[in-house]
SEKOL-509035 format. One line per 8 residues: number of its first residue (from 1); their letters; for each residue x, y, z of C-alpha. Coordinates in nm, 3 decimals, always signed. Example, Ala and Ser with C-alpha at 12.3 -4.5 7.8 and 13.67 -1.06 7.14 Angstrom:
<sites>
1> AS> +1.230/-0.450/+0.780  +1.367/-0.106/+0.714 .
</sites>
This chain:
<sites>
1> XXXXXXXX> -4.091/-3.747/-4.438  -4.444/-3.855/-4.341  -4.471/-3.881/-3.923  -4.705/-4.138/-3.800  -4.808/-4.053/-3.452  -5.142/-4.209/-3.403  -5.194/-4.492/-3.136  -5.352/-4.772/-3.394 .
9> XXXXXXXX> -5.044/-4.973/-3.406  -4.650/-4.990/-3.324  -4.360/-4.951/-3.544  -3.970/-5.069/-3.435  -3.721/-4.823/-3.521  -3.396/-4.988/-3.691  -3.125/-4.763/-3.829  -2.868/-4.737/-4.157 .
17> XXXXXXXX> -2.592/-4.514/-4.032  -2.475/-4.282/-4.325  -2.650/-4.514/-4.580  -2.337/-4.793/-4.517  -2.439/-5.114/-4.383  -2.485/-5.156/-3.990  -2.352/-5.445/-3.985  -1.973/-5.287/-4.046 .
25> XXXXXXXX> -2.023/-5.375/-4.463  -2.055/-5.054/-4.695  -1.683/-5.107/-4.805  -1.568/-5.088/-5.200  -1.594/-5.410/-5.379  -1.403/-5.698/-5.389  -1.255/-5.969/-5.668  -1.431/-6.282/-5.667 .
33> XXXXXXXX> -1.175/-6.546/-5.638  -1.220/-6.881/-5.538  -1.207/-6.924/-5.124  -0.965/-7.205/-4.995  -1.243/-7.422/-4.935  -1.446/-7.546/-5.203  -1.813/-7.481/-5.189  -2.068/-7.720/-5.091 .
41> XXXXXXXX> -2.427/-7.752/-5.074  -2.599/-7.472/-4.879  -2.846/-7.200/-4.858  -3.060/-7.121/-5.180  -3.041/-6.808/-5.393  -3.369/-6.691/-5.564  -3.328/-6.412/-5.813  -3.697/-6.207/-5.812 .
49> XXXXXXXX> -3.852/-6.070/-6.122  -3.845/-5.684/-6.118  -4.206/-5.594/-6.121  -4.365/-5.379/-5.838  -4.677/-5.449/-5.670  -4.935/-5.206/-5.644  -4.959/-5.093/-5.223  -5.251/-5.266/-5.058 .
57> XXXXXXXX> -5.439/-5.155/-4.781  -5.373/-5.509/-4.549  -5.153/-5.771/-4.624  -5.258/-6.116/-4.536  -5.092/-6.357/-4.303  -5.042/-6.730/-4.383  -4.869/-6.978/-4.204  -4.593/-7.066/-4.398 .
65> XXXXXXXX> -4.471/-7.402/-4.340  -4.279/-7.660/-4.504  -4.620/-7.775/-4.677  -4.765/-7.405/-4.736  -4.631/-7.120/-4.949  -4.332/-6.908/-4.811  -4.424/-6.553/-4.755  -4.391/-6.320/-5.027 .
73> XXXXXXXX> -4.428/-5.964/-4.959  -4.625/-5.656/-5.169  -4.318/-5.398/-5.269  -4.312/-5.060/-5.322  -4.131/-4.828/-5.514  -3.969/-4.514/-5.310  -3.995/-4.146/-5.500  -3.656/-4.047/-5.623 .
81> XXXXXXXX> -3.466/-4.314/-5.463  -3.187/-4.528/-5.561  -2.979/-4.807/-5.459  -3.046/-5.133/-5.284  -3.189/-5.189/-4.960  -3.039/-5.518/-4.805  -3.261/-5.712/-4.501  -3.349/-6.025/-4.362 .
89> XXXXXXXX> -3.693/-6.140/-4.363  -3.911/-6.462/-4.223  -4.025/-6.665/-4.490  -4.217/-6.866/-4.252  -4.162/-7.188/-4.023  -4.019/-7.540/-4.179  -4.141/-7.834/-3.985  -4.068/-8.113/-4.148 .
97> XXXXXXXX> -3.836/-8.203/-3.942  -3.852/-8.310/-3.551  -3.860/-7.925/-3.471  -3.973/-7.644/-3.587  -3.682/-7.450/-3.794  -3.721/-7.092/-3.876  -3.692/-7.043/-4.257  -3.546/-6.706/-4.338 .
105> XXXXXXXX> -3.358/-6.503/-4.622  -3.154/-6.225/-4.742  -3.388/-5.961/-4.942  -3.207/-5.725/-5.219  -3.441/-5.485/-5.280  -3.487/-5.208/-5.566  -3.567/-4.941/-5.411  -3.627/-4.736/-5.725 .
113> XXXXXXXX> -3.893/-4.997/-5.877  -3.957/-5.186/-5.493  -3.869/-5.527/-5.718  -3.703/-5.804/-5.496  -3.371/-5.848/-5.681  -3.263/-6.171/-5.473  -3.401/-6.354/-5.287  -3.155/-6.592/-5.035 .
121> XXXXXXXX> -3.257/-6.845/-4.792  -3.043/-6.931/-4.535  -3.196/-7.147/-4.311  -3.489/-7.419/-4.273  -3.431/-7.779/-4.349  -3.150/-7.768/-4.617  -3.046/-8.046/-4.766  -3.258/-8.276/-4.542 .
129> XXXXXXXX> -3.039/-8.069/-4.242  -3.144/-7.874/-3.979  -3.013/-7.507/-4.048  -3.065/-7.293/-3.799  -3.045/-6.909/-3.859  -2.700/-6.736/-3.664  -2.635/-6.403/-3.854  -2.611/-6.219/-4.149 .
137> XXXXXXXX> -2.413/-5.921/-4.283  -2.319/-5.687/-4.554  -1.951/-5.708/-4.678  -1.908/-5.462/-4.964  -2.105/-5.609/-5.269  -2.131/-5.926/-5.082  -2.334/-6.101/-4.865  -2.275/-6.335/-4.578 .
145> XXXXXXXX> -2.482/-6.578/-4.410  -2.450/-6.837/-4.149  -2.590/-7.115/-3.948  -2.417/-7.347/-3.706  -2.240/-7.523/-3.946  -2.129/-7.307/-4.224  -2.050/-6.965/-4.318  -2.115/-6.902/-4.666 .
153> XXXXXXXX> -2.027/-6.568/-4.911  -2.270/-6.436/-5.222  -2.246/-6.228/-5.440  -2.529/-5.954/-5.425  -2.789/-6.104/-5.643  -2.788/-6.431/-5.511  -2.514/-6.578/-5.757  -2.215/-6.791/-5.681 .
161> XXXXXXXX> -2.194/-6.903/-5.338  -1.882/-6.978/-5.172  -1.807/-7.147/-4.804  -1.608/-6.998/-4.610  -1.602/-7.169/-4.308  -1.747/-7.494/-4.210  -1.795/-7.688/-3.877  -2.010/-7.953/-4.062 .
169> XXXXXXXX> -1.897/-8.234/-3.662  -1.960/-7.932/-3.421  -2.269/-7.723/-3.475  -2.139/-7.447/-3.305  -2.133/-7.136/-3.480  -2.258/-6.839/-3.283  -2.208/-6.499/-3.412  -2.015/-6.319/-3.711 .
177> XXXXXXXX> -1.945/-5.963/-3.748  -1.748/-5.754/-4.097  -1.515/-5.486/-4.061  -1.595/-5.179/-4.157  -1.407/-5.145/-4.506  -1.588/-5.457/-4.611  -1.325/-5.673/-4.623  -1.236/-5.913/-4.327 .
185> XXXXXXXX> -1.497/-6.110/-4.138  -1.460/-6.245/-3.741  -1.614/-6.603/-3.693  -1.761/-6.664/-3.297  -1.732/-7.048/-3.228  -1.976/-7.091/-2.924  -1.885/-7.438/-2.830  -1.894/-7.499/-2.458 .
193> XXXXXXXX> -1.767/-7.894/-2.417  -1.443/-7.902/-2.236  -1.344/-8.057/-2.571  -1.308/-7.719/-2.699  -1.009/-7.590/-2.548  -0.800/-7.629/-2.810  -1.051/-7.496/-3.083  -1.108/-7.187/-3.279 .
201> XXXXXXXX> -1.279/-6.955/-3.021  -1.270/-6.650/-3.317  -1.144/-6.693/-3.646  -1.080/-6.360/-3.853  -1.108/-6.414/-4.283  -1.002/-6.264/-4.563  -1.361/-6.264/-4.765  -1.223/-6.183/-5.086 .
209> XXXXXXXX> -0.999/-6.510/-5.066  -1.142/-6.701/-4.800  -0.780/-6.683/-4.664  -0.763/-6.744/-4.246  -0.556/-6.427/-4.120  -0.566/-6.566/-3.733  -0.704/-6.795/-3.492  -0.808/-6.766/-3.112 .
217> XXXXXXXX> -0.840/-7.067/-2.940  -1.084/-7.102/-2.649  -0.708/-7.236/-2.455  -0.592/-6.913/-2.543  -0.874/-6.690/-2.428  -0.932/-6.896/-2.085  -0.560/-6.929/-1.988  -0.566/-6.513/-1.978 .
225> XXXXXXXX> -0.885/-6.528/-1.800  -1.171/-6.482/-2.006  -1.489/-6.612/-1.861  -1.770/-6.782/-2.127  -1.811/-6.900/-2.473  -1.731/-6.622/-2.815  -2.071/-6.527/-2.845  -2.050/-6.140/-2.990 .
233> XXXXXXXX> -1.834/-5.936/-3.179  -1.765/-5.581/-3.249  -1.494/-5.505/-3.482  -1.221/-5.201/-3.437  -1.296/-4.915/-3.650  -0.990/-4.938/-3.804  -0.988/-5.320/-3.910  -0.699/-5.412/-3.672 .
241> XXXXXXXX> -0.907/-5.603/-3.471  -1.247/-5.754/-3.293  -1.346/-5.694/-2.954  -1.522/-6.026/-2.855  -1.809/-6.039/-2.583  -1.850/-6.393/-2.360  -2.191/-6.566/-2.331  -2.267/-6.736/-2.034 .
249> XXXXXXXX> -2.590/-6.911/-2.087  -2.673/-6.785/-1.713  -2.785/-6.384/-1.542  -2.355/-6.345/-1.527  -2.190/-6.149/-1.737  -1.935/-6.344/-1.993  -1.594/-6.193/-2.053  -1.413/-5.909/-2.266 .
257> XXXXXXXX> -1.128/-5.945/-2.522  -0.943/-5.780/-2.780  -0.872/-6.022/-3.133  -0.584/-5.877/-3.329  -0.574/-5.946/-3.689  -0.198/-6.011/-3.615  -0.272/-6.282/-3.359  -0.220/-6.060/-3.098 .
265> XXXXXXXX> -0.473/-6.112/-2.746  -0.573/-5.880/-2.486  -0.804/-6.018/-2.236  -0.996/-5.696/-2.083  -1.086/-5.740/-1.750  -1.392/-5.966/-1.606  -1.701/-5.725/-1.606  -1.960/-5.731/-1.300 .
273> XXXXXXXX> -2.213/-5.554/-1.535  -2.379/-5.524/-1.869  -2.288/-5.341/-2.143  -2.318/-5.168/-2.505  -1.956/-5.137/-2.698  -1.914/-4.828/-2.879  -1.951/-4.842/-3.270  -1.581/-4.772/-3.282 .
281> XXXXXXXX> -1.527/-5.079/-3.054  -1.289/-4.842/-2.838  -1.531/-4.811/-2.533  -1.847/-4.962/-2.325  -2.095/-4.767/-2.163  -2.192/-5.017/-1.899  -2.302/-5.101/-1.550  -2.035/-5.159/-1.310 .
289> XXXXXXXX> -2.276/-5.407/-1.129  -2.596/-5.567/-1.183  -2.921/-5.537/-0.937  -3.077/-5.889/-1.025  -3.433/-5.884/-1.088  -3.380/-6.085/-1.410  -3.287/-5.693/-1.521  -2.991/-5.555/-1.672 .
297> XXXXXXXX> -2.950/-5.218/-1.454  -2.746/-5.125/-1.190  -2.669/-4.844/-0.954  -2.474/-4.622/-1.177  -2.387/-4.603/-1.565  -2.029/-4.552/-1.673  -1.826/-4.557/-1.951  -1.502/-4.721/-2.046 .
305> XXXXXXXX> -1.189/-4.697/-2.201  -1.146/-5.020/-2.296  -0.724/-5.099/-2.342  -0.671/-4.837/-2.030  -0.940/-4.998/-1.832  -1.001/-4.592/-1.727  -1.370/-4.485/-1.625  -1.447/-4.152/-1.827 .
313> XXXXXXXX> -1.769/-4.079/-1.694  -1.975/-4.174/-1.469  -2.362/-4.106/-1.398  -2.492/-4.236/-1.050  -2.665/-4.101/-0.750  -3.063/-4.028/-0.758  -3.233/-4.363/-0.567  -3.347/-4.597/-0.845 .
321> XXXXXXXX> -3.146/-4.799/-1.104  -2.960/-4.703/-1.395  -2.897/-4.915/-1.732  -2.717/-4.858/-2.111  -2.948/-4.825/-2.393  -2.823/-4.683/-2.691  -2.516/-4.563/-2.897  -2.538/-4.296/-3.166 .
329> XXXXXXXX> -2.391/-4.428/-3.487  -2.136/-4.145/-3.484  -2.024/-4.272/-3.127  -2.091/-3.886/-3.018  -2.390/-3.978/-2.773  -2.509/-4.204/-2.578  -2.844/-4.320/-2.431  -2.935/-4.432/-2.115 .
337> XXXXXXXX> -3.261/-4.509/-1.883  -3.339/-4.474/-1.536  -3.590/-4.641/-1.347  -3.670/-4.485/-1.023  -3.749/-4.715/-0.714  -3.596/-4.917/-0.399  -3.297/-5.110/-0.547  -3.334/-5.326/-0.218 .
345> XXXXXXXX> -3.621/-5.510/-0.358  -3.732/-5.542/-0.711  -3.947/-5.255/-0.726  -3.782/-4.996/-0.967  -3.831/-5.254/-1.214  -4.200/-5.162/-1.287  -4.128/-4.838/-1.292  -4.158/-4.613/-1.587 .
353> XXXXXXXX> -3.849/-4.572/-1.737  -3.649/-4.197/-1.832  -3.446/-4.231/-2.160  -3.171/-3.967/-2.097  -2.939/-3.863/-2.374  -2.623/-3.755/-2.301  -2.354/-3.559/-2.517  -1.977/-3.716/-2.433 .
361> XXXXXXXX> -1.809/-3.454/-2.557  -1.991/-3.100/-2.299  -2.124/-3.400/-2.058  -2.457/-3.197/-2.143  -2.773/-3.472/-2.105  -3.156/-3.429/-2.136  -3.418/-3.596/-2.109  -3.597/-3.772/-2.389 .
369> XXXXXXXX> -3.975/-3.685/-2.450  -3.961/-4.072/-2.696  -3.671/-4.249/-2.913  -3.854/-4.135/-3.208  -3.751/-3.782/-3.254  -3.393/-3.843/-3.193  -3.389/-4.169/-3.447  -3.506/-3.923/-3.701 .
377> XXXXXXXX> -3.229/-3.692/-3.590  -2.943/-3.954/-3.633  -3.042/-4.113/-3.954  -3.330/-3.921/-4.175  -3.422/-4.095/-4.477  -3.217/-4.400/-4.356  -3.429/-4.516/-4.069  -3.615/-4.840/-4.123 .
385> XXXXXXXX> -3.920/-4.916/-3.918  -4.161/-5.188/-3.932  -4.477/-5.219/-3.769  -4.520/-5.478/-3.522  -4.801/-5.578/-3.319  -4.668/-5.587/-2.947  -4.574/-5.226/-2.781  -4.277/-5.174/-2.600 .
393> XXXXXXXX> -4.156/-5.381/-2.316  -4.301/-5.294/-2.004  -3.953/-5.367/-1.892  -3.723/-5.196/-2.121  -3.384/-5.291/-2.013  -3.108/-5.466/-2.180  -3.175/-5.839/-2.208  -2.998/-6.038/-1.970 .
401> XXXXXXXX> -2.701/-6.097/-2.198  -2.722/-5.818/-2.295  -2.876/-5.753/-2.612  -3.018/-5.436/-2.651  -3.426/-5.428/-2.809  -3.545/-5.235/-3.067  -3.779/-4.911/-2.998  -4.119/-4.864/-3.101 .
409> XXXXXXXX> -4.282/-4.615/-3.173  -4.661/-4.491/-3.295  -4.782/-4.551/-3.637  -5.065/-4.419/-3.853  -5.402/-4.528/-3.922  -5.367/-4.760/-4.207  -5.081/-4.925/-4.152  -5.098/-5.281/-4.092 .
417> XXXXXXXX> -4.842/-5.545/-3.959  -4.539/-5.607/-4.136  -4.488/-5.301/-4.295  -4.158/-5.193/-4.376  -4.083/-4.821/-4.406  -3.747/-4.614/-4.534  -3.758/-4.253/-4.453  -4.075/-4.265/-4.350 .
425> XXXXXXXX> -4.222/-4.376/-4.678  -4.363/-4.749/-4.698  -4.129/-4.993/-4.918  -4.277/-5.326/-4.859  -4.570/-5.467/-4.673  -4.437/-5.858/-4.546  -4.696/-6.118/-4.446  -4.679/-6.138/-4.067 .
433> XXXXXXXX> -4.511/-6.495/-4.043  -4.221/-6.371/-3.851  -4.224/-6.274/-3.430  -4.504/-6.130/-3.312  -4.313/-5.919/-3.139  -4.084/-5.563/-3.195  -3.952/-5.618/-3.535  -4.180/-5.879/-3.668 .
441> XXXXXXXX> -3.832/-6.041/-3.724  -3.688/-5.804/-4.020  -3.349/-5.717/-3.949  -3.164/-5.454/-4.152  -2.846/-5.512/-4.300  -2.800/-5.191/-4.494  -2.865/-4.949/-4.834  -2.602/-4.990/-5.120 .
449> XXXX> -2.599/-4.749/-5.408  -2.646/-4.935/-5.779  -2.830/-5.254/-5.891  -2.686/-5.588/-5.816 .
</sites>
């Protein structure tokens, strides 16, 4: 695997645990019955011809627009590779509407020839609508995409697209998340009118059928205390349920909760902090409180057990602040920074951060030299990095709800924005229509093994 170190440009460090999808997809394929609802006009499916492009050394950026060309990317094939590498992409920016709607996709890419097998676009101005881009995930040999309105379910190359859910009077839909076998999907409803209370909050699908398994109402979920709108979700490892995260659209934290499959609700409870849920969706590693500052860190890290409510570990003590990072994607480890300074003012947020790794099993931690290394050490020839053109944050701290950002690290002379590498070997080079910032908006969704 080829190491770029050099200081000419950035690269953002995303990650395919095990080759299954991050998303929770990876799981064996499904039937393709009809859903319960019948489809209806929706995102676009463009199947690519299978010809590679020979690797250039820049790749141009036009502004896509709703007038201009949508970006189309030089691929390239990856030596003795198989399988399918499944992202999202920025096509460019549709404005031919009153605002200016992101227009995005689902790539399906070769990775044996570096052809585009599908191309899907999810969102822009569809069907003279505003469609708005809320998720997208990897469920077996399916994808899902949605947008405020709809949630709809394709098959890998593009073909026969089926809604699943649809809020076409309340554009409200705000996150979705697939178990990890592949086979159920969690809806977040992020409505906040008082007229919500007795609406879906989550809904939890069968995607094979389209079946609805259960239903938590926002009524349901405020009565036993939980604080916010649905806004994320991290499913059990086992399928049995969702743990749902509150948004608050302010600096305080939104509430906890636990979604059974079989209707059942546990409201965890309210959080003071911030926090990263465990890919297992058993535990947070979190800050008991927060320090302000617009920051996400706090005077000690900690995590939790979240049905006992009991705090495993904590890490607290030197004079600065402390804030979650990272999970491994075996759940093993867990990152987190400190920023020495005086918590009494705002001052240990410009200093420069320590990224401290520590083992949960001997409690053993060190310090991290850069994310790099230890990326490579969790997921070899399944880490994805693009370059971008903005460095790191000088303030790299969980968002303020939460949201943890991507790492970046140094890439080689040569490269050039946009660039997409797997395994340290470049697969793609994408037109640089997308964020200027940390991932140049290409989100991974994960490697499958086959052709569409």
């Amino acid at each position: 695997m080829r190491l770029r170190t050099s200081i000419t440009g950035l690269a953002c460090a995303f990650a395919l645990a095990g080759g299954a999808a991050c998303s929770g997809g990876g799981g064996t394929p499904t039937p393709e019955p009809s859903p319960s609802s019948s489809p209806s006009p929706g995102p676009t499916a463009t199947p690519s011809p299978a010809t590679a492009t020979p690797a250039p050394s820049a790749v141009s950026s036009p502004g896509a627009s709703a007038t201009s060309p949508l970006a189309r990317p030089a691929t390239y094939p990856l030596p003795g590779a198989n399988g399918l590498l499944v992202y999202t992409a920025p096509l460019g920016r549709d404005t031919s509407s009153d605002r200016d709607v992101p227009h995005r996709a689902v790539i399906v890419q070769d990775l044996a020839t570096g052809a585009i097998q599908a191309t899907v676009e999810y969102s822009g101005i569809i069907d003279g609508t505003e469609a708005f881009p809320v998720g997208a995930a990897l469920a077996g040999r399916h994808l899902i995409v949605a947008t405020p309105s709809r949630v709809t379910r394709y098959a890998l190359d593009g073909s026969a697209p089926a809604v699943l859910l649809s809020h076409p009077d309340e554009l409200s839909i705000a996150g979705i998340a697939v178990s990890a076998d592949g086979a159920l999907l969690a809806v977040a409803d992020g409505c906040r009118s008082p007229a919500c209370e007795d609406q879906p909050a989550v809904t939890i699908l069968d995607i094979a059928t389209g079946n609805t398994l259960a239903v938590h109402t926002y009524a349901t979920l405020r009565t036993a205390g939980f604080r916010g709108y649905a806004w994320r979700l991290h499913w059990r490892e086992d399928g049995s349920g969702v743990v749902v995260v509150g948004g608050t659209g302010s600096e305080a934290p939104g509430g906890r909760a636990l979604g059974g499959v079989d209707g059942s609700l546990n409201v965890y409870p309210q959080p003071l902090g911030y926090g990263n849920i465990s890919p297992d969706g058993r535990f947070v590693f979190e800050t008991p409180q927060g320090l302000g500052c617009m920051h996400i860190g706090g005077p000690s890290v900690r995590l939790v057990d979240l049905d006992s409510g009991d705090t495993l570990i904590t890490r607290e003590g030197r004079p600065g602040a402390y804030a979650p990072w990272e999970w491994s994607p075996d759940g093993a480890s867990v990152i987190y920074l400190f920023l020495p300074g005086d918590t009494s003012s705002c001052a240990w947020a410009e200093a420069d951060p320590e990224f401290i790794l520590l083992d949960l099993a001997t409690l053993t931690e060190r310090t991290l030299p850069g994310l790099s290394e230890v990326h490579r050490s969790w997921y070899g020839d399944n880490l994805v990095e693009v370059i971008c053109e903005r460095p790191a944050p000088d303030e790299p701290v969980l968002g303020r709800r939460g949201r943890v950002q991507p790492v970046c690290i140094a890439a080689a002379q040569g490269d050039a924005r946009g660039d997409v590498f797997l395994g340290g070997h470049r697969i793609a080079s994408w037109p640089a229509v997308g964020s200027a910032g940390l991932s140049m908006g290409i989100e991974v969704l994960g490697r499958l093994p086959g052709n569409p």
